[in-house]
C-alpha positions in Angstrom: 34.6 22.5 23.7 35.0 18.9 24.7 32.7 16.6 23.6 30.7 15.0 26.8 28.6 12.0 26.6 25.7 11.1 30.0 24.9 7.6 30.3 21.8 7.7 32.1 20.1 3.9 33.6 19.0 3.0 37.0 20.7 -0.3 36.5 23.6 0.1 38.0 25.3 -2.8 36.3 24.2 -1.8 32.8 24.7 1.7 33.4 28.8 1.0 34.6 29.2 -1.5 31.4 28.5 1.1 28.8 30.3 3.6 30.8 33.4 1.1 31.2 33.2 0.2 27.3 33.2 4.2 26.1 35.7 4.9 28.4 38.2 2.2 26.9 37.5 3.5 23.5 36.9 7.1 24.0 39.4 8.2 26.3 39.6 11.6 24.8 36.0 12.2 26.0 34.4 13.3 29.4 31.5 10.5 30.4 29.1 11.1 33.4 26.6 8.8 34.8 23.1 9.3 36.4 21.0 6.7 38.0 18.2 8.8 38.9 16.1 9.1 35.8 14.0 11.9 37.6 17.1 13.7 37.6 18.0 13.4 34.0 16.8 16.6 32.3 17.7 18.4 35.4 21.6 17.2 34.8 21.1 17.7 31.2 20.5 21.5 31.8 23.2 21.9 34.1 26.0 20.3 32.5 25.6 20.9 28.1 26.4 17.2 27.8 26.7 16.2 23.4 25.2 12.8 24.0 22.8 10.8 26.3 22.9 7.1 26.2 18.9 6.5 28.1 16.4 3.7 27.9 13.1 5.4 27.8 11.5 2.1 29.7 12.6 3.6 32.6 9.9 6.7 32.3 6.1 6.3 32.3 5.5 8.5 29.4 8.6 8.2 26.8 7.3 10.4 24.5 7.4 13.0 26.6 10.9 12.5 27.4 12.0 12.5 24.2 10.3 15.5 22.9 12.0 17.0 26.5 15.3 15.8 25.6 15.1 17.7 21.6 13.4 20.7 22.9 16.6 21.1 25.6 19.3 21.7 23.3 19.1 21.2 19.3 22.8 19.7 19.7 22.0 17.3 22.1 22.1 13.8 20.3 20.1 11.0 21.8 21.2 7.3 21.9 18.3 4.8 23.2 19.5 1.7 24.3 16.7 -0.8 25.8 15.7 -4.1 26.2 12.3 -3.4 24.4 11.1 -5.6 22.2 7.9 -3.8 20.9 8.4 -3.2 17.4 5.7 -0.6 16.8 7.5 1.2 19.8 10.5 1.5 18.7 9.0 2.4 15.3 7.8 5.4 16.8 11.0 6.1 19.0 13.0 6.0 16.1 10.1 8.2 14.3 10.9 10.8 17.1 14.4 11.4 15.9 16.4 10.0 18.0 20.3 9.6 16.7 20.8 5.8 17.4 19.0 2.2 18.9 20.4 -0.5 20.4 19.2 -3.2 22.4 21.1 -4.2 25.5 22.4 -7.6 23.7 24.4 -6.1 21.3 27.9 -6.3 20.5 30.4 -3.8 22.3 31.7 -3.1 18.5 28.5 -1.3 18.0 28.1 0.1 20.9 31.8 1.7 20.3 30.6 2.7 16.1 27.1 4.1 17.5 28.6 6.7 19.5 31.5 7.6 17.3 28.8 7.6 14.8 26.0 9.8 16.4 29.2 12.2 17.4 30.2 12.8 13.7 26.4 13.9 12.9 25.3 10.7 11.8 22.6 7.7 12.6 23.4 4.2 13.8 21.0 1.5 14.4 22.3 -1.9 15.7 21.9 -4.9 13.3 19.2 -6.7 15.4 16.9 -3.2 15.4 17.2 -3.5 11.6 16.4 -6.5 10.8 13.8 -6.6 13.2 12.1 -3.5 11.1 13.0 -4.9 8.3 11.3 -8.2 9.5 8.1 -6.3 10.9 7.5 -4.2 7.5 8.3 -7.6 5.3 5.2 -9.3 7.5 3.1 -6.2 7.1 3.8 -6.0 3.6 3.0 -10.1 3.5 -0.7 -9.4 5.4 -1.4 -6.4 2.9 -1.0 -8.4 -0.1 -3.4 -11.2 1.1 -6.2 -9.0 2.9 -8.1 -6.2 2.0 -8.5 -3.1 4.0 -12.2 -3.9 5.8 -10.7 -7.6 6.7 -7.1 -6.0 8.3 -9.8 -3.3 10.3 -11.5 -6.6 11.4 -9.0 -9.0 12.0 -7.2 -6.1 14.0 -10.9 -5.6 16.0 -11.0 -9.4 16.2 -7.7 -9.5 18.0 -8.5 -6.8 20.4 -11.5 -9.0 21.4 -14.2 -7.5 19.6 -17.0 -9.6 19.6 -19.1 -9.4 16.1 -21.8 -7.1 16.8 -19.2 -4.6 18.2 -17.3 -4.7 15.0 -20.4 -4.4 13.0 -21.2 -1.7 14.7 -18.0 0.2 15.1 -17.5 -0.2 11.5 -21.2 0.5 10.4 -21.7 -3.2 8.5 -23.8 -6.0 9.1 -23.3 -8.9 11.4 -23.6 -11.0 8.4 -20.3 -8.9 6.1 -18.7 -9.3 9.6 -18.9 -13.2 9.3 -18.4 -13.5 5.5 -15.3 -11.5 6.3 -14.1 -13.9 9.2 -14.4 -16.6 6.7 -13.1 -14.8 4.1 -9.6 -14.3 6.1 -9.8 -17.8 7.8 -9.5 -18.9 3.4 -6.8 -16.9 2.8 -4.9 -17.1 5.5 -5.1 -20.9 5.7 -6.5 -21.2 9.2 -8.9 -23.1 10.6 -10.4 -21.2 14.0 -11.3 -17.7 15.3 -8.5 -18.7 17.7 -5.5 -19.1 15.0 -7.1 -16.1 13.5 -6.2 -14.1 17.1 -3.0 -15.6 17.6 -1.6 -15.0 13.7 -2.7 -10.7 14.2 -0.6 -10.3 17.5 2.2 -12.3 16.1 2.1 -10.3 12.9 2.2 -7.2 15.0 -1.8 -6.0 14.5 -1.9 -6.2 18.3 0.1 -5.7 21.2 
């Protein structure tokens, strides 16, 4: 049977890009679109596509759509490619089992090795996804080895806006550990204010 690929995005000039790129490099292949994501799983079942090419932005809850995409056919492979930039998110995407990620920036060379790729029964992950994980676990790795598990529970409360006596209570310590702790971190870390303290977890990734 021919191999079919479904490029499925709302955005009608990304969607006709990727479409134009496969079909210059896969000519051999059939390659439908949809621009209704409502309609995606509906197509899916009517037409036993080998590939979908979706961003999962485009639906309210994506893990349901992904667990509905694997459950539909155990051949269908699944190629994400978004402009999200939430590493914990596409952590867990890529946790899901999808076949490949890649952001809408990358280069048409990998856009062209993903699918060939993904068709062969492989993976593929574009080179800014990876070093972006690669980047995110360094920095989680870099916190670890400076803080001990109670101060990355409370610098993760702290940057969710917990004020002390909700920590100390959530965590079942005194106000006073809570504050020794602050201080504590604000040492190690080499910051000076409850503010830096903030801004370091949600650059680190502690807090979306």
């Amino acid at each position: 049977m021919c191999k079919s690929i479904l490029v499925s995005d709302n955005q009608t000039i990304v969607r006709k890009g990727i479409v134009s790129i496969l079909k210059n490099d896969f000519t051999e292949l059939k390659i439908d679109e949809n621009d209704e994501p409502k309609l995606l799983l509906k197509k899916l079942e009517e037409n036993k596509h080998s590939l979908v090419i979706v961003d999962y932005l485009q639906y309210q809850d994506s893990d349901k759509l992904l667990k509905s995409l694997q459950k539909l056919s155990p051949q269908l492979k699944v190629l994400i490619v978004s402009q999200d930039d939430d590493v914990e998110k596409i952590k867990e995407v890529i946790q899901l089992g999808v076949e490949g990620f890649l952001t809408r920036h990358c280069e048409t060379e990998e856009m062209v090795n993903a699918v060939r790729r993904i068709l062969q029964g492989k993976r593929f992950f574009c080179q800014t996804i990876t070093d972006r994980l690669l980047e995110f676990e360094s920095e989680k790795e870099e916190i670890d080895t400076k803080l001990s598990k109670r101060e990355l529970e409370i610098l993760t409360l702290v940057a969710k806006g917990k004020t002390t006596n909700e920590i100390a209570q959530k965590l079942f310590i005194s106000v006073h550990t809570v504050n020794s702790h602050r201080k504590n971190m604000l040492k190690k870390l080499g910051l000076k204010s409850p503010i830096e303290l903030v801004t370091y977890a949600m650059d680190k990734g502690l807090v979306s």
